[in-house]
C-alpha angles and dihedrals in degrees: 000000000000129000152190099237114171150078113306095243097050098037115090102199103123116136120192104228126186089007138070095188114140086237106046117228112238079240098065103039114117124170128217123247104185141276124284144183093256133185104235113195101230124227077267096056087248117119139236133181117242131159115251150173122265114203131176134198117261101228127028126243121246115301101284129183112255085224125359085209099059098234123118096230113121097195095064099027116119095230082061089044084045106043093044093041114036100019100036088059097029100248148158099260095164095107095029088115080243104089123089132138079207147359101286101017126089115230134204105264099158097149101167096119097015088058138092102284116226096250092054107050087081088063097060122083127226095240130177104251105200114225102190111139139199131230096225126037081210090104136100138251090268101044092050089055094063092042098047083055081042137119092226108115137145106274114289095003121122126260094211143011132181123232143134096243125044138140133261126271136249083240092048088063092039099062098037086089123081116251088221087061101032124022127242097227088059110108117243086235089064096050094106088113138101100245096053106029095027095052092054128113083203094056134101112040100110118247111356133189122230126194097248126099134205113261099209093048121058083211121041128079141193108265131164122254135231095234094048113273142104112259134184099165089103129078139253090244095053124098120245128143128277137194121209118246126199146152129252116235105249084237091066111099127176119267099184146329146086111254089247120117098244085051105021121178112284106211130199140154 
């Protein structure tokens, strides 16, 4: 694989997504995690690996529960239902059954214009998004990538999924960080420094959800910190930020652009 890995103001690493406007709306400012050997569900339903593109939106939503029913299965949490369904087809998801800040309390999910654009849906890839958890968010960058491809999983919950929309990974953040600033044998739960946080394109936007789940609990899941470090001691149900995650379609190439965020990558196909 390849990634972005540096501070925010000195990674270029912005990609313009769902507008080809010479100045790119917030809305539609995505940033690039890396490239990666990926599984892409065919037209047939069968797989195949391909290296693609990994690409995350630059701000989070509103802080959104992971899932409105307090359990840690992907496959069945409302933030998955939300992201594939209403923002996936820019939509009003307000009332989807699916939006909730908690687990009682309807959120703003008005994703019309936040949302994935009709001309660009055919630009993101059906990926398999792996689900395997960890029982301690006291591991390294390293260590949470083969988890997160793992069998280790509270008992009875899936260890992948496939899906256009999904979240970053403990990894992702992990390795967003230099090695020269911050060291690859630091646990993600100690990167509340400035030389591993503060030197993170991921980080800074508050409390922020992750995919993986705890493997001991049925209800708490990884999420980023906003001091920094990688937490899991908060519930499904709860509300904290996301940014949606996706694949580009191998298909997708770059039109223009820099990669800065005056004059971030336009993409086509």
């Amino acid at each position: 694989s390849y990634r972005y890995a540096g501070a925010s103001e000195t990674t270029n690493n912005y990609v313009c997504f769902g507008s080809n406007e010479s100045t790119c709306p917030i809305d539609n400012l995505y940033r690039i995690i890396g490239v990666f050997d990926t599984e892409v569900v065919k037209s047939d339903n069968t797989t195949e690996s391909k290296s693609l593109v990994k690409i995350i939106r630059a701000d989070v939503l509103d802080g959104l529960a992971w899932h409105k029913s307090n359990t840690n299965d992907w496959t069945a949490a409302s933030l998955n239902k939300l992201l594939n369904g209403a923002y996936y087809n820019a939509q009003d998801g307000t009332s989807s059954g699916y939006c909730y800040g908690s687990s009682s309390v309807t959120a703003n999910c008005y994703y019309t214009k936040k949302g994935i654009q009709s001309g660009y849906r055919g630009m993101i890839a059906k990926a398999t998004w792996y689900l395997g958890g960890y029982s301690s968010n006291s591991a390294t960058a390293e260590s949470f990538y083969g988890y997160e491809r793992g069998t280790t999983v509270y008992s009875g919950r899936p260890t992948t999924t496939t899906g256009y929309i999904g979240l970053m990974y403990p990894s992702d953040y992990g390795y967003s960080v230099l090695s020269s600033s911050c060291a690859r044998t630091t646990n993600l739960s100690s990167y509340n420094t400035a030389t591993c946080a503060g030197q993170s394109w991921l980080y800074g936007k508050g409390n922020e959800w992750t995919l993986t789940p705890h493997s001991s609990y049925s209800y708490n899941v990884f999420y980023l910190s906003d001091n920094g470090g990688l937490n899991a001691n908060y519930f499904a149900n709860n509300g904290n930020g996301g940014r949606p995650v996706l694949y580009l379609d191998a298909s997708v190439h770059k039109i223009d652009g820099e990669g800065t965020l005056d004059k971030p990558y336009i993409i086509g196909m």
